[in-house]
PyMOL Python script that loads the backbone (N, CA, C, O; Angstrom):
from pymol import cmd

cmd.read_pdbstr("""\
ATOM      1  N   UNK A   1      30.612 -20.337   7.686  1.00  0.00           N
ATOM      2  CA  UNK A   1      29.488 -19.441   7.720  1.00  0.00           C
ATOM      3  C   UNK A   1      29.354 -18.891   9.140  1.00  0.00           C
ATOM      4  O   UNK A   1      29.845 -19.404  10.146  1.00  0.00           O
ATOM      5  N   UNK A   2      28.543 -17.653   9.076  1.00  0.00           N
ATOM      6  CA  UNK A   2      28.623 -17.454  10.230  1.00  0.00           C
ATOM      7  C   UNK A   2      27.271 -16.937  11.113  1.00  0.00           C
ATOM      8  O   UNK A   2      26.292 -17.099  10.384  1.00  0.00           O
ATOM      9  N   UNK A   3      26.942 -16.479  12.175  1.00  0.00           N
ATOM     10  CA  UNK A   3      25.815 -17.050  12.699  1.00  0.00           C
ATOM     11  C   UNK A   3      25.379 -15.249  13.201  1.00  0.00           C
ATOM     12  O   UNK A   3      26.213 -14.344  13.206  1.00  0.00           O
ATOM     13  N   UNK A   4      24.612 -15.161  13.402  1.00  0.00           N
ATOM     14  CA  UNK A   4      24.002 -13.701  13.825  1.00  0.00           C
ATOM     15  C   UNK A   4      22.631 -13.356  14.787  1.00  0.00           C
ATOM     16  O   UNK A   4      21.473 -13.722  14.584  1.00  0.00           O
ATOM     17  N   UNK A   5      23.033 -12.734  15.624  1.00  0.00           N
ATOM     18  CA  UNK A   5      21.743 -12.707  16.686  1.00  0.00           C
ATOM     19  C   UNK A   5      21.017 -11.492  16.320  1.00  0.00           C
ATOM     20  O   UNK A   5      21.793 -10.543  16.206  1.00  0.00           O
ATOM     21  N   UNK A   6      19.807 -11.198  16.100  1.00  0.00           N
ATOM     22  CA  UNK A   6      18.924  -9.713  15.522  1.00  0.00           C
ATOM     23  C   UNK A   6      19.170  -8.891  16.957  1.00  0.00           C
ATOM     24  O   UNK A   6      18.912  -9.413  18.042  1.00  0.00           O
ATOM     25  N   UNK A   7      19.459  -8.156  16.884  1.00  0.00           N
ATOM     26  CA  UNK A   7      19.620  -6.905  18.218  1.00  0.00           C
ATOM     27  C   UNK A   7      17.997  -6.831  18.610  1.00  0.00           C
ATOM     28  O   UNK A   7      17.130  -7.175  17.806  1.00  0.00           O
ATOM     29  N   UNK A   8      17.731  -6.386  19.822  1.00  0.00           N
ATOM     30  CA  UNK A   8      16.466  -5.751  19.722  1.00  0.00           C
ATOM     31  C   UNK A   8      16.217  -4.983  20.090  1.00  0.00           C
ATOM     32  O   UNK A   8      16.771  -4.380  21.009  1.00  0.00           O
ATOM     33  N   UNK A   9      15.214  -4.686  19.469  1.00  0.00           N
ATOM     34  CA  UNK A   9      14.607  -3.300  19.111  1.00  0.00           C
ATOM     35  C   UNK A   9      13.261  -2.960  18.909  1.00  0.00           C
ATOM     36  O   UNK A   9      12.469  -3.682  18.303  1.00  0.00           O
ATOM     37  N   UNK A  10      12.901  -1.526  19.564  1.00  0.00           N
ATOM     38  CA  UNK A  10      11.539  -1.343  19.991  1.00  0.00           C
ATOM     39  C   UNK A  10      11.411  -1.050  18.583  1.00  0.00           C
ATOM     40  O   UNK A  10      12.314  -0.516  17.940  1.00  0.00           O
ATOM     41  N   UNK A  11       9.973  -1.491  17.958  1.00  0.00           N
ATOM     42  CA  UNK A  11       9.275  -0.705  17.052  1.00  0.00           C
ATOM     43  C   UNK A  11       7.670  -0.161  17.164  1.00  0.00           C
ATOM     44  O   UNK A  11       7.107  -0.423  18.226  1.00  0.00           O
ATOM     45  N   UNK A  12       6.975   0.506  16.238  1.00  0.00           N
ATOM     46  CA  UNK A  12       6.305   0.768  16.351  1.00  0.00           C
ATOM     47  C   UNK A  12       4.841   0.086  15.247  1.00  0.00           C
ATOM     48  O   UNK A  12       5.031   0.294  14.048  1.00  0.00           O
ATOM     49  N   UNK A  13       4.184  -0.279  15.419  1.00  0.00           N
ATOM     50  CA  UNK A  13       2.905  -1.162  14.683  1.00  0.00           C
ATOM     51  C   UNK A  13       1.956  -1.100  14.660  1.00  0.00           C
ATOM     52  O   UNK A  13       1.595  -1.054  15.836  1.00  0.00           O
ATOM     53  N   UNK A  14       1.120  -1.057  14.020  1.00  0.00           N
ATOM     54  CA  UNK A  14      -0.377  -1.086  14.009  1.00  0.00           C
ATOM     55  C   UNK A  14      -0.797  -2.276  13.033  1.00  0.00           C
ATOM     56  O   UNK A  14      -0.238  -2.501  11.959  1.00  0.00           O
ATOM     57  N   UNK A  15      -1.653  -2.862  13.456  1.00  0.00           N
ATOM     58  CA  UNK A  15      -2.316  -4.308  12.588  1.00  0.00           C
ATOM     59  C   UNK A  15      -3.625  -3.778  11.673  1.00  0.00           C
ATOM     60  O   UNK A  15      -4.606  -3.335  12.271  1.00  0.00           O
ATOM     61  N   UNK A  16      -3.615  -3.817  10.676  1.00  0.00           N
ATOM     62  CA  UNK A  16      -4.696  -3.328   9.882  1.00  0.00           C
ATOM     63  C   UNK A  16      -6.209  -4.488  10.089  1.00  0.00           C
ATOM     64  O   UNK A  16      -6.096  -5.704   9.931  1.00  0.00           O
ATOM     65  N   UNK A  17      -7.135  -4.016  10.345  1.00  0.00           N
ATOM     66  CA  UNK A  17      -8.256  -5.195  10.354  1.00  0.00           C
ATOM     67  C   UNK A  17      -9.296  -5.149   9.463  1.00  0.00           C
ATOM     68  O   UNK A  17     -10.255  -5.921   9.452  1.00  0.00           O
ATOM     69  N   UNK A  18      -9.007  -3.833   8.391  1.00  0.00           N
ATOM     70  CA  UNK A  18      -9.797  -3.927   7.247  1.00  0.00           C
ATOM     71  C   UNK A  18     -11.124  -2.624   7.651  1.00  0.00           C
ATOM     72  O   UNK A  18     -12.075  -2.233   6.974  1.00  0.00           O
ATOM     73  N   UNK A  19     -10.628  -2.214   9.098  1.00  0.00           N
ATOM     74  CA  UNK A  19     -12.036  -1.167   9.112  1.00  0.00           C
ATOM     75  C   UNK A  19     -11.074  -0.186   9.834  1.00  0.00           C
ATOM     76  O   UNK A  19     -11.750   0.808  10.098  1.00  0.00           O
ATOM     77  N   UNK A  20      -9.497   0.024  10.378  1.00  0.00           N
ATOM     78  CA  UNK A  20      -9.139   1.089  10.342  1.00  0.00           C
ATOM     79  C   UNK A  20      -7.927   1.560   9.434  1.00  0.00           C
ATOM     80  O   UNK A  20      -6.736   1.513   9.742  1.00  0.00           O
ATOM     81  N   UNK A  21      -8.340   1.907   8.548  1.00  0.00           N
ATOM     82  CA  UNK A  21      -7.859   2.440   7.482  1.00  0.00           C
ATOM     83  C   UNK A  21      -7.302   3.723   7.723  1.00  0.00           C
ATOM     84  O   UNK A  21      -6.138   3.859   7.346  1.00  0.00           O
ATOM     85  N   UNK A  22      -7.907   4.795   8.312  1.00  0.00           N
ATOM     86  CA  UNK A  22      -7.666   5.967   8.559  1.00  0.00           C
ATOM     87  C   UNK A  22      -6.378   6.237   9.874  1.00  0.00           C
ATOM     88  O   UNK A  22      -5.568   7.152  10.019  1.00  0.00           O
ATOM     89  N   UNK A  23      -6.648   4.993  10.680  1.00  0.00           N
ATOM     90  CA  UNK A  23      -5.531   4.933  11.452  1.00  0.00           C
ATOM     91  C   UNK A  23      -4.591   4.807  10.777  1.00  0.00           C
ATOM     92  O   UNK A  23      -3.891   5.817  10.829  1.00  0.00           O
ATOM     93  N   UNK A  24      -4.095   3.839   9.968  1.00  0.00           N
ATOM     94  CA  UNK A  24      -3.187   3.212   9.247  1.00  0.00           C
ATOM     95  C   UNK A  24      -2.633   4.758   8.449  1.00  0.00           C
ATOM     96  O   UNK A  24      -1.441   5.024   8.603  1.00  0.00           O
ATOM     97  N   UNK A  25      -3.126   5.323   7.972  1.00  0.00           N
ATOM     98  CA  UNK A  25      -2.785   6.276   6.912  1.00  0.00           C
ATOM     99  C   UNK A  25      -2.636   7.735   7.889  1.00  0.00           C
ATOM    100  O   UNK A  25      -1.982   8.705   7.508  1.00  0.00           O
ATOM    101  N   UNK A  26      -3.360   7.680   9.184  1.00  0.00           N
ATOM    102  CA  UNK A  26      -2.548   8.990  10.195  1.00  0.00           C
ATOM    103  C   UNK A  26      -1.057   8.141  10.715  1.00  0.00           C
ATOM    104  O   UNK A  26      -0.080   8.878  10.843  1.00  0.00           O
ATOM    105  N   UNK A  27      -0.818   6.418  11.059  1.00  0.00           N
ATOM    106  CA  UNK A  27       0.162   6.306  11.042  1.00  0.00           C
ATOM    107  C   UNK A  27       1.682   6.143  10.252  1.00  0.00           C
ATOM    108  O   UNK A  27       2.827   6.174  10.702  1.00  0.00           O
ATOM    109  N   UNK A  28       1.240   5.988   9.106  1.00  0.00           N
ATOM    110  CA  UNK A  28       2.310   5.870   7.986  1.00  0.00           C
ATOM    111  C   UNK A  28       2.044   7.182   6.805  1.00  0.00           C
ATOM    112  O   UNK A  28       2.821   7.069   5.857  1.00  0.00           O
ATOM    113  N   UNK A  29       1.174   8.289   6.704  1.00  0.00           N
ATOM    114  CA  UNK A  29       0.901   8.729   5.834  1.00  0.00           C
ATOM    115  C   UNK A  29       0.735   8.736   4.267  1.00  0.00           C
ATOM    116  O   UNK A  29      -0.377   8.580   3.762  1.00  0.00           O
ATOM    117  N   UNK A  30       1.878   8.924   3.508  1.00  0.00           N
ATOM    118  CA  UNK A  30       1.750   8.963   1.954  1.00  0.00           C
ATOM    119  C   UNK A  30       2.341   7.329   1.953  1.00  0.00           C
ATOM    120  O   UNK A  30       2.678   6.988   0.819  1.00  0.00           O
ATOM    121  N   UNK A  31       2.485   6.517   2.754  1.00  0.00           N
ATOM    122  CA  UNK A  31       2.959   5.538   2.031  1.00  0.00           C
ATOM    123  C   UNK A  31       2.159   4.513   2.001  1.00  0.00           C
ATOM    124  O   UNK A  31       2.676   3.427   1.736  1.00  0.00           O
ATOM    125  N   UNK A  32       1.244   4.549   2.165  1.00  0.00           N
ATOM    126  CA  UNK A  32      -0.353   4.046   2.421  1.00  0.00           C
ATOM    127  C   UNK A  32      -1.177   4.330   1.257  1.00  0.00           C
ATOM    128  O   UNK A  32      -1.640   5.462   1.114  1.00  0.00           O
ATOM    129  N   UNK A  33      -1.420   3.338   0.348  1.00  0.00           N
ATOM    130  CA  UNK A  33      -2.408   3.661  -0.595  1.00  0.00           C
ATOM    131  C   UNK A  33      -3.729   2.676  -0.267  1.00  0.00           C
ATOM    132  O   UNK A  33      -3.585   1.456  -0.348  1.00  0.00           O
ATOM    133  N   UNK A  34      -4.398   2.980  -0.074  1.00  0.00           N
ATOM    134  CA  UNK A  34      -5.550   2.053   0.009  1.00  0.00           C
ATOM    135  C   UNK A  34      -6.208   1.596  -1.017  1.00  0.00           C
ATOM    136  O   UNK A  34      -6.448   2.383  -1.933  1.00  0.00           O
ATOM    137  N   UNK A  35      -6.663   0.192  -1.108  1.00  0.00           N
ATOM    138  CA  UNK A  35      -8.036  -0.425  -1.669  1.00  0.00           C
ATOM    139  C   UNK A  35      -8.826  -1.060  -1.134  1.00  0.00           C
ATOM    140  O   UNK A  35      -8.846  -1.284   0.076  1.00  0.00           O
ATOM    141  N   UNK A  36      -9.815  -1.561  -2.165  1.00  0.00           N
ATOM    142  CA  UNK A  36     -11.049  -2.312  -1.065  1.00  0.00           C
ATOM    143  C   UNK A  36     -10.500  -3.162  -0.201  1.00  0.00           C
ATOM    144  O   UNK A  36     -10.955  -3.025   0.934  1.00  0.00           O
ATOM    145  N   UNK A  37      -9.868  -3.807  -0.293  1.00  0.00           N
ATOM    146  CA  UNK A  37      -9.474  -5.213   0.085  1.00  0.00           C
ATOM    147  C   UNK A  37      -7.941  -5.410   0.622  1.00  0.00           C
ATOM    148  O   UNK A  37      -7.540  -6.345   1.315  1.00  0.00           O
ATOM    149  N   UNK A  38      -7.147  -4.251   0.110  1.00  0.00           N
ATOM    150  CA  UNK A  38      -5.541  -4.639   0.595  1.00  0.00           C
ATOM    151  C   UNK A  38      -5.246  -3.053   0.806  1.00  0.00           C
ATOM    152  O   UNK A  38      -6.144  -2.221   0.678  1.00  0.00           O
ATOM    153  N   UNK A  39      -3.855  -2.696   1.154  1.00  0.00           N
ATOM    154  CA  UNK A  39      -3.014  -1.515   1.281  1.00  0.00           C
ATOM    155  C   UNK A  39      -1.609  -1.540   0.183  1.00  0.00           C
ATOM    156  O   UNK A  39      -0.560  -2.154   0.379  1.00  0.00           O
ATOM    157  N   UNK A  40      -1.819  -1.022  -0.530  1.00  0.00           N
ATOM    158  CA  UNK A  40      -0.251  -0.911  -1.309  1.00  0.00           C
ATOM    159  C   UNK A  40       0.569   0.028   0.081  1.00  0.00           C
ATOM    160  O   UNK A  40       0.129   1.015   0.670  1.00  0.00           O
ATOM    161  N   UNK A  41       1.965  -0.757   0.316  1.00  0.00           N
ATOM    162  CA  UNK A  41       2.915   0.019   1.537  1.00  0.00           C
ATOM    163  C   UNK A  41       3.788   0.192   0.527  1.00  0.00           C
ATOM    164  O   UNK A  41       4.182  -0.788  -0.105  1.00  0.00           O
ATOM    165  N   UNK A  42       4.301   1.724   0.173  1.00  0.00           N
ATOM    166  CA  UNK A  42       5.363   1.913  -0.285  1.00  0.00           C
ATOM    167  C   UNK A  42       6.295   1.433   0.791  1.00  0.00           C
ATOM    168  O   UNK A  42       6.013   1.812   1.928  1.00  0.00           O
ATOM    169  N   UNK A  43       7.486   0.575   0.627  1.00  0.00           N
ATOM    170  CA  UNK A  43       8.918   0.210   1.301  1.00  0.00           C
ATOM    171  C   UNK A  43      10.097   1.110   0.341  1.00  0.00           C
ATOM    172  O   UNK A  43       9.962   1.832  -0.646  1.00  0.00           O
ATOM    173  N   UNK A  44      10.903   0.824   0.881  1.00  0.00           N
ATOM    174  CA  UNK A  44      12.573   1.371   0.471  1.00  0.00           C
ATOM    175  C   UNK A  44      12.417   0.084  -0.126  1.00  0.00           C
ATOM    176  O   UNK A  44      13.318  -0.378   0.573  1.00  0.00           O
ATOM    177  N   UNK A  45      12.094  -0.811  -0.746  1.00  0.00           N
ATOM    178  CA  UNK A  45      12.326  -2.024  -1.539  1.00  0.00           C
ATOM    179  C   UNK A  45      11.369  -1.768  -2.939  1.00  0.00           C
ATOM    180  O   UNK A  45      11.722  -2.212  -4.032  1.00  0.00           O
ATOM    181  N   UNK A  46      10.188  -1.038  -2.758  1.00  0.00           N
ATOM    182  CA  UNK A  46       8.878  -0.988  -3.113  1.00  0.00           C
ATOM    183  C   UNK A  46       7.853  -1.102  -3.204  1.00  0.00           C
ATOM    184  O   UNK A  46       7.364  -0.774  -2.123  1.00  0.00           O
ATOM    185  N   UNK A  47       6.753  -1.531  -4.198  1.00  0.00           N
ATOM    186  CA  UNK A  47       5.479  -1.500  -3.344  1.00  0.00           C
ATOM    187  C   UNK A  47       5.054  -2.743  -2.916  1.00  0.00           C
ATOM    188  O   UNK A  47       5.173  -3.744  -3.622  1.00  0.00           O
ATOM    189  N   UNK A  48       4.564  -2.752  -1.807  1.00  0.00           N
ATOM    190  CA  UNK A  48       3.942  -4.179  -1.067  1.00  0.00           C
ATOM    191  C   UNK A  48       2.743  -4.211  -0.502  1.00  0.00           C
ATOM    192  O   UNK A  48       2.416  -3.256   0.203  1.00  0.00           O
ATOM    193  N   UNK A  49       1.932  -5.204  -0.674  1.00  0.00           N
ATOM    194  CA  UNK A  49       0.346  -4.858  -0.948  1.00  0.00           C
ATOM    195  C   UNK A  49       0.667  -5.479   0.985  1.00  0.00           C
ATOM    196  O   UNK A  49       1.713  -6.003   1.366  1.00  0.00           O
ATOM    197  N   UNK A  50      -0.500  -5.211   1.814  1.00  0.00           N
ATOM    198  CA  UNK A  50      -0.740  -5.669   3.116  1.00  0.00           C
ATOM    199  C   UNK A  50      -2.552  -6.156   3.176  1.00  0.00           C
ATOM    200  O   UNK A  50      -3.518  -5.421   2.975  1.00  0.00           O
ATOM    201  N   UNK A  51      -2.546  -7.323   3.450  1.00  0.00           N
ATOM    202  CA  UNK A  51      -3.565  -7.761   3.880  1.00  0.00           C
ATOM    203  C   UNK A  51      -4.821  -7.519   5.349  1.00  0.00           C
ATOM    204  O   UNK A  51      -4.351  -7.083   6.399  1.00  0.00           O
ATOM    205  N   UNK A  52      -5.947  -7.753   5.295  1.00  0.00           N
ATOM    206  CA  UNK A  52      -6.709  -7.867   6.258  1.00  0.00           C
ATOM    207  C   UNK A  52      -5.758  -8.488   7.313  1.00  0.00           C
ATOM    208  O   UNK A  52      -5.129  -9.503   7.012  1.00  0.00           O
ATOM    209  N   UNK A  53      -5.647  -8.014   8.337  1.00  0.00           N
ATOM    210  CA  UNK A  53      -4.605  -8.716   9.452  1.00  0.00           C
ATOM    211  C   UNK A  53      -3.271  -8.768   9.390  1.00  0.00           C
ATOM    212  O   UNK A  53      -2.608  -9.519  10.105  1.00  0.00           O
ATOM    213  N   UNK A  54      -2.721  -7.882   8.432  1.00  0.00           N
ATOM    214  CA  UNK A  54      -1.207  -7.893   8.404  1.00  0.00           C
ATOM    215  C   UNK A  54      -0.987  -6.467   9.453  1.00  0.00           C
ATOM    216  O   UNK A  54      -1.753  -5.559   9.776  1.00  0.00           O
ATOM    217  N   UNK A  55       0.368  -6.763   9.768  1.00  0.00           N
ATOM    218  CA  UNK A  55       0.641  -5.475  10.882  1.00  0.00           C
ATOM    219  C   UNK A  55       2.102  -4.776   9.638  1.00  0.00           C
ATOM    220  O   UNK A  55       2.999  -5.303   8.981  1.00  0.00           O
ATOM    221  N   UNK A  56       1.527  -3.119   9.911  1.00  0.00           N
ATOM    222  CA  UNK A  56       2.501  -2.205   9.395  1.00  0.00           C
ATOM    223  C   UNK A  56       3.230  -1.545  10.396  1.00  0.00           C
ATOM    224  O   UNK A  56       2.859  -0.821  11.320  1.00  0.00           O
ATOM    225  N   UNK A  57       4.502  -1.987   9.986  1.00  0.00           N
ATOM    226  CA  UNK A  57       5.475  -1.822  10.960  1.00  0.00           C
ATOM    227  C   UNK A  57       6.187  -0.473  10.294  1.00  0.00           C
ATOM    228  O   UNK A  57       6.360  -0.277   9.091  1.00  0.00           O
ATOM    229  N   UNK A  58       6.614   0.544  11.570  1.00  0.00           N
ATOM    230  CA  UNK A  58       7.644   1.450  10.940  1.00  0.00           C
ATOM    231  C   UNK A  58       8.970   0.873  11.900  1.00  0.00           C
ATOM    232  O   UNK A  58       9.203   0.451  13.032  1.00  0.00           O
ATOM    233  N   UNK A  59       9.847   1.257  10.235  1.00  0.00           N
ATOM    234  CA  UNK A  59      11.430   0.527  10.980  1.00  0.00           C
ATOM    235  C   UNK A  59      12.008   1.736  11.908  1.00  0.00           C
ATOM    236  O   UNK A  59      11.414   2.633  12.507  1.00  0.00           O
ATOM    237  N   UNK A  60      13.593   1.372  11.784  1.00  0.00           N
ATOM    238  CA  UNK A  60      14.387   2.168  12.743  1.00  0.00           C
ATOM    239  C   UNK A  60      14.822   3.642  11.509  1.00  0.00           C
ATOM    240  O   UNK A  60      15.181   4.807  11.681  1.00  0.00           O
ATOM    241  N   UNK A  61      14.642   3.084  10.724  1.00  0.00           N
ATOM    242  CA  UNK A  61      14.838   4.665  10.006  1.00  0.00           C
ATOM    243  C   UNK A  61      13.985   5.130   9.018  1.00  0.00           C
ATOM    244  O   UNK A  61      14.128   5.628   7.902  1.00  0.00           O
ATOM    245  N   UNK A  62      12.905   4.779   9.856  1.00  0.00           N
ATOM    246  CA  UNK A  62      11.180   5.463   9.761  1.00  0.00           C
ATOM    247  C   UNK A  62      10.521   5.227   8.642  1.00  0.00           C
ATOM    248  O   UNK A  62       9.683   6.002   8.184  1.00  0.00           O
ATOM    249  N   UNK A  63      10.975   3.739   7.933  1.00  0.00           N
ATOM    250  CA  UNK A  63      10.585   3.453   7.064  1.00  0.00           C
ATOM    251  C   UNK A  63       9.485   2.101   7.176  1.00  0.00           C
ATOM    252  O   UNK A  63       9.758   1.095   7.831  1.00  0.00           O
ATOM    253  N   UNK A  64       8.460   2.248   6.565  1.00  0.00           N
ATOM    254  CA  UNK A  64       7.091   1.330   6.542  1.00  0.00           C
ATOM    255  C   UNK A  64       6.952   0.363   5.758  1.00  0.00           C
ATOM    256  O   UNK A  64       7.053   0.466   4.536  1.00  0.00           O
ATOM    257  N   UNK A  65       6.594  -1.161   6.650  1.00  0.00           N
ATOM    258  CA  UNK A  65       6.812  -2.147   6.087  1.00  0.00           C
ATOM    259  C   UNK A  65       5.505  -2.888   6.024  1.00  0.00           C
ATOM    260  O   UNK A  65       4.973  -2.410   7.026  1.00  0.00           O
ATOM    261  N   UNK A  66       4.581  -3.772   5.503  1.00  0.00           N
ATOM    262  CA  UNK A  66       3.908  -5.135   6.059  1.00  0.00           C
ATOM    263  C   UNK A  66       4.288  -6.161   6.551  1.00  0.00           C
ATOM    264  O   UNK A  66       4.901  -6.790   5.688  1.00  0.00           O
ATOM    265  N   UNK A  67       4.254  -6.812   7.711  1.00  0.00           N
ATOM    266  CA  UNK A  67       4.381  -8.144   7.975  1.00  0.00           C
ATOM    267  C   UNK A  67       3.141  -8.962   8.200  1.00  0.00           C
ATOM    268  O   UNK A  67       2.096  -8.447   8.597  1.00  0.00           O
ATOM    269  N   UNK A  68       3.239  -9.942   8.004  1.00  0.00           N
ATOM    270  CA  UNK A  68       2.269 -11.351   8.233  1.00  0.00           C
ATOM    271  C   UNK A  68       2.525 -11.341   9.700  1.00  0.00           C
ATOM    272  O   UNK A  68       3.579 -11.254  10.330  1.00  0.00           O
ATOM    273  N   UNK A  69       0.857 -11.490  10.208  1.00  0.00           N
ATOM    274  CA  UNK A  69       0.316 -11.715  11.461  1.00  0.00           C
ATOM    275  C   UNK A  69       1.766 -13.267  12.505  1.00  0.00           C
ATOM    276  O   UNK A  69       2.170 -13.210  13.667  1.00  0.00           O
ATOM    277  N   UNK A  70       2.017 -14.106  11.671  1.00  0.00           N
ATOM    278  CA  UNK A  70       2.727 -15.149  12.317  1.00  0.00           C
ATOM    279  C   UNK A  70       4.075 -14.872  12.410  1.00  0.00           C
ATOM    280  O   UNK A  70       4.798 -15.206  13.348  1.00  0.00           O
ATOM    281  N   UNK A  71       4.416 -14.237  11.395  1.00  0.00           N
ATOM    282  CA  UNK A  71       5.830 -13.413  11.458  1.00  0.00           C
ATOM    283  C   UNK A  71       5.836 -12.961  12.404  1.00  0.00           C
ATOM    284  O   UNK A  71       6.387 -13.543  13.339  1.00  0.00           O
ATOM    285  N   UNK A  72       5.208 -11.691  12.582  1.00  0.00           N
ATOM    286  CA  UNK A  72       5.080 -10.424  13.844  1.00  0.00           C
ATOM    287  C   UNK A  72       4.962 -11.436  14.857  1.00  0.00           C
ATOM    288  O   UNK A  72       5.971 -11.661  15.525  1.00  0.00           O
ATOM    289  N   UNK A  73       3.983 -12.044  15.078  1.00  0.00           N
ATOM    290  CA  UNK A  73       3.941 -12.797  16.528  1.00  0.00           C
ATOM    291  C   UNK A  73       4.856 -13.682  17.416  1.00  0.00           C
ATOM    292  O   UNK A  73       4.821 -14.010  18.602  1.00  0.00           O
ATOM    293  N   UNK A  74       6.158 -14.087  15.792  1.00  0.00           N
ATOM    294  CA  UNK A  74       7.235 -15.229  16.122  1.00  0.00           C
ATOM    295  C   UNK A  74       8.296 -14.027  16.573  1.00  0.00           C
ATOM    296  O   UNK A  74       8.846 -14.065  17.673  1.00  0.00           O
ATOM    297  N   UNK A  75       8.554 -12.840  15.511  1.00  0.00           N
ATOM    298  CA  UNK A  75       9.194 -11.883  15.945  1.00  0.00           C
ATOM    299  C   UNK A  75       9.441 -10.816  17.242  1.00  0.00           C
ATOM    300  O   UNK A  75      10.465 -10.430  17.805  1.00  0.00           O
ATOM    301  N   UNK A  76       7.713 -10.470  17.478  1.00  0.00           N
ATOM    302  CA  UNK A  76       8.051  -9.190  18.486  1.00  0.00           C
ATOM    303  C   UNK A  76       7.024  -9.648  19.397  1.00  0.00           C
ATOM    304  O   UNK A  76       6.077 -10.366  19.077  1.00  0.00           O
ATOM    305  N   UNK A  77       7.337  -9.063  20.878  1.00  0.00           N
ATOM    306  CA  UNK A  77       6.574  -9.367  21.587  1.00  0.00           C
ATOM    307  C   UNK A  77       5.996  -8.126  22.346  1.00  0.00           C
ATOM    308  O   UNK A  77       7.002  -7.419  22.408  1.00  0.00           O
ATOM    309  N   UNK A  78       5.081  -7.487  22.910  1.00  0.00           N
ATOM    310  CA  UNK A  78       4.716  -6.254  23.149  1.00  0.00           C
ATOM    311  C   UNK A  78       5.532  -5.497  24.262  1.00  0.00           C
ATOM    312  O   UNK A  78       5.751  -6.208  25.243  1.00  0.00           O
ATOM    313  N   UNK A  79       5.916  -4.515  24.318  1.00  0.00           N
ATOM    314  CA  UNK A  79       7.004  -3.562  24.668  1.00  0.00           C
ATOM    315  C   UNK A  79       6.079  -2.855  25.962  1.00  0.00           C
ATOM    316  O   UNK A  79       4.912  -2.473  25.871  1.00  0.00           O
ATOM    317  N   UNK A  80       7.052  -2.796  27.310  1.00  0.00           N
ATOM    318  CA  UNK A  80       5.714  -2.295  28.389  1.00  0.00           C
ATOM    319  C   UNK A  80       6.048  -0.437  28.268  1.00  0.00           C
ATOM    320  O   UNK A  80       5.337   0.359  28.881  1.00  0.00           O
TER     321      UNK A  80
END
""", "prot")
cmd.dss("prot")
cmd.show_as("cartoon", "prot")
cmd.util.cbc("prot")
cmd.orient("prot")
């Protein structure tokens, strides 16, 4: 088997906190559906609901994801 290091790479994120919504949807546009309580994120995989405190990440080929707050935090660290 064999072993693999993730390259890195700047991305871009915003953490949803349940009261900016409108940010979220000037940053990802149509792929942002909102409800009371969660975000359906259209992905290139499909749809994925994002929670109070999840961060929506756009990838490297401008495609919009959710991650979990502990993920993101184990993953990326802020870019100066």
């Amino acid at each position: 088997m064999n072993k693999y290091t993730k390259k890195p790479v700047t991305i871009e994120a915003v953490q949803w906190n349940g009261d900016n919504t409108n940010e979220i949807i000037s940053f990802c546009g149509s792929c942002c559906v909102p409800k009371q309580t969660y975000l359906i994120i259209q992905t290139l995989e499909g749809n994925h609901i994002a929670d109070i405190g999840d961060y929506i990440i756009k990838g490297i080929k401008g495609e919009f994801y959710p991650c979990k707050p502990d993920i993101f935090k184990n993953t990326y660290s802020k870019a100066d």
